[in-house]
N, C-alpha and C positions, 0 to 999 in steps of 0.2 A: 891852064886847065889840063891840056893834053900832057904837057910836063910833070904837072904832079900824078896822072893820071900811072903815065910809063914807068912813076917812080918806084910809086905802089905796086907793080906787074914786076920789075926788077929786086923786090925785096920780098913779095912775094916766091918770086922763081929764086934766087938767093936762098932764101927761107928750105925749098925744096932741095935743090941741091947739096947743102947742109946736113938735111937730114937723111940723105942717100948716100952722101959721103960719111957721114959716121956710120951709118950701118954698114959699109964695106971697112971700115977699118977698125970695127970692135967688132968681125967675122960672126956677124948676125947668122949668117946661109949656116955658118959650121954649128954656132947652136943650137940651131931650127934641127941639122941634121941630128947634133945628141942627144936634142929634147924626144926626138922621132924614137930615134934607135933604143934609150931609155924608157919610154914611155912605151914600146912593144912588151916588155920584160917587165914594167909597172903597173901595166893596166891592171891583172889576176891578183895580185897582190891587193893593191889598190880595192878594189872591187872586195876581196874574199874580207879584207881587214874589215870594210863597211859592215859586208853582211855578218861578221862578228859583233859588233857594235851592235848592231842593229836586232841581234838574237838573246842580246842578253836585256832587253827592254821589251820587244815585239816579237811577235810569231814570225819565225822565218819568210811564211809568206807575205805577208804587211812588208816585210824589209824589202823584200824580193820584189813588190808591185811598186813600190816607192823607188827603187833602184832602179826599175825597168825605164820608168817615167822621168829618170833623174839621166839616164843614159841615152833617152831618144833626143834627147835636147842638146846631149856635147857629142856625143857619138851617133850621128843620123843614118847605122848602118849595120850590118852584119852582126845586128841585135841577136838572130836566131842561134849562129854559132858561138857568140858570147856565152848566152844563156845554156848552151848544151857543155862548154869545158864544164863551167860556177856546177851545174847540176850533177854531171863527171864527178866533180871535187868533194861535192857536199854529200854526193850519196854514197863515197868511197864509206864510210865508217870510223873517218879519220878524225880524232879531235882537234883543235884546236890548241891548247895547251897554252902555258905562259910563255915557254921559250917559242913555238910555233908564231905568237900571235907578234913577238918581240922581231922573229923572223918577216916576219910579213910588211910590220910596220918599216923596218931598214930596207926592204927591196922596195916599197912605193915610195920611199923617200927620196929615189933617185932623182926623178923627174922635177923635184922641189933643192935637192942641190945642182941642179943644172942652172936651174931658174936663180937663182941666189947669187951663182957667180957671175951668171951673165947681167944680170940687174946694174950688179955695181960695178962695172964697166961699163955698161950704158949710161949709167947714171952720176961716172964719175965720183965712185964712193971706194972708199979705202979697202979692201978684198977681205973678207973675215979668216980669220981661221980657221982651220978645218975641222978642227972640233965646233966649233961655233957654227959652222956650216952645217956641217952633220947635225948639230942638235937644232936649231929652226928648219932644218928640212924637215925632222921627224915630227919635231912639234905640231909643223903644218898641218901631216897625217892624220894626227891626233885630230885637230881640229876640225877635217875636213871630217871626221867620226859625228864630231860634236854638230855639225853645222846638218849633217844628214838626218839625227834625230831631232834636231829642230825644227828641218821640213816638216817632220811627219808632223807637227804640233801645228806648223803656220797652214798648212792647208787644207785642215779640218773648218781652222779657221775664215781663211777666204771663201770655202763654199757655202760655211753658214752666212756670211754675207753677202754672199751672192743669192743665198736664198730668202733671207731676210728682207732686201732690199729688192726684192724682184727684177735680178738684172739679168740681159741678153745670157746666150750661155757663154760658158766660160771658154772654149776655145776661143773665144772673141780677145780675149785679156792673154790670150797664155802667152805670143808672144811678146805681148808688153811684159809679165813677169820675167819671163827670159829674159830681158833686153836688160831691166832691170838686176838684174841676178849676174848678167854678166858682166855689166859696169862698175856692179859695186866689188866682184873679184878681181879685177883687174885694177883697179882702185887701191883695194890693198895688198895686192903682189908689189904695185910700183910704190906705195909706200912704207908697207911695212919691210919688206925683202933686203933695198939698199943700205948699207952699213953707213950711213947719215938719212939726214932729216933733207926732204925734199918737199919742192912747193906744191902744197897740195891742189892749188888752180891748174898747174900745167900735169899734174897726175890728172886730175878731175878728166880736164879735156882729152889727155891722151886714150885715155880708157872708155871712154866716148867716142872717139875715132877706131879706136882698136876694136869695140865690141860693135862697132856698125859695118866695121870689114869683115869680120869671123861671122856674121851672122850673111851676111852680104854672101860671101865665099862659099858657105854652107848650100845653098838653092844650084849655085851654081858646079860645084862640087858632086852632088847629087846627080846632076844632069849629067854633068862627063865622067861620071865612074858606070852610070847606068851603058854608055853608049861604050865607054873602055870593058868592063865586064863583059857586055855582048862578044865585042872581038874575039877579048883575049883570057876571056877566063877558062878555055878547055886547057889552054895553055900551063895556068898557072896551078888551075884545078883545086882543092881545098885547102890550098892556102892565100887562094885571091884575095880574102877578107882580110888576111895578115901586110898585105901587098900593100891594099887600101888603108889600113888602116896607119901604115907607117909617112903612107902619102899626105893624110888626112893630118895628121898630128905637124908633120913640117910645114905642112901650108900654114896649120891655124902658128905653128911657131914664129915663123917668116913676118905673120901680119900681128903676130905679140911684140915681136923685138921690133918691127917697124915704126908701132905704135907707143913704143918706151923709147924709140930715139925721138919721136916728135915730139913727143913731152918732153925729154933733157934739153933739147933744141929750144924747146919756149918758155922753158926756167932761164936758159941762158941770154934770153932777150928780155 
């Protein structure tokens, strides 16, 4: 009994060590670091592409309330100086345009060719080429337009169910929807991303693990940027939030690419 007992503890820790040795040797840390330093330079893009999207269906400001709500959820911070460049941007007088919006779409698409080559290294998938790359990153963008005006439709609809059905109020659920929301994008980053067909059980779980750590991470993140900010923000002064934010996107990197080597790990068993 003790025998099979230890065996399980040994294949268990096996099992770990595995997955800590592939992260250091398909240079997880170095992704995390160019998903960070990408993802500084992709966020306004990112952000300004949506609230294009989002203007040619809704009043700027519907897009603006939906975005705000869509941004406290992945980014738990320096929501105020976000919102003052976007308003900067939007009140300049500047349009948009078709080569502007084609600009926007190729700078937020970094962050999604980051993710694309690191995937299929993790995942053991053949490296696309670079046009191939480049064109699923952008598509991403694209999508992630499409997935933004789809909010707006799904949660008209959950609050009429919530009011229909006379249930508790909704912060009670939001973040179960999160939890939900996050699983299912991480879901199909690790499956659709890799340049082969991958088991969708060890995605399933990975993305289960991975969005129970980024969320986990997030309270605690919170806590030590509030007491780091105390210190050292006369230090950094108005660009603290930039400080944090590149900290904040490595961390959630670190536990992305962690949580896609325990999936390739348990495809591989």
């Amino acid at each position: 009994m003790l025998g099979i007992k230890k065996e399980k503890l040994d294949t268990y820790w096996q099992f770990i060590i595995n997955v800590l040795t592939s992260f250091r040797d398909h240079h997880c840390a170095g992704w995390s670091a160019a998903l960070a330093y990408y993802g500084i330079f992709a966020i306004f893009p990112l952000i300004l592409f949506v609230i294009y999207i989002g203007r040619q269906f809704l009043q700027t400001s519907e897009a603006r309330q939906l975005l705000n709500t869509t941004m406290a959820t992945t980014v738990p911070f320096a929501m105020d100086d976000i919102n003052a460049i976007i308003d900067q941007t939007l009140n300049s007088g500047s349009s948009f345009g078709v080569i502007g919006v084609i600009g926007l779409v190729w700078s937020g698409s970094a962050v999604f060719n980051v993710l694309v080559a690191a995937l299929n290294e993790i995942w053991d998938a053949k490296p696309h080429r670079y046009w191939q790359r480049r064109v699923k990153a952008t598509l991403s963008v694209l999508i992630l337009g499409i997935v933004f005006l789809g909010s707006f439709l799904v949660l008209p609809i959950l609050n009429w169910f919530q009011t229909s059905l006379s249930l508790p109020n909704s912060s009670i659920y939001n973040p179960l929807f999160e939890f939900i929301i996050g699983i299912s994008t991480i879901y199909l980053l690790f499956t659709v991303f890799p340049n082969r067909a991958v088991n969708k059980s060890a995605a399933f779980y990975s993305a289960l693990a991975g969005t129970f750590l980024i969320e986990l991470a997030k309270y605690g993140f919170m806590a030590y940027l509030g007491t780091v900010i105390e210190r050292y923000g006369s230090i950094y002064g108005s660009i603290a939030w930039i400080v944090a934010l590149g900290l904040w996107v490595y961390l959630v990197g670190v536990l992305f690419f962690l949580s896609a080597e325990f999936g390739a790990e348990l495809e591989r068993r």
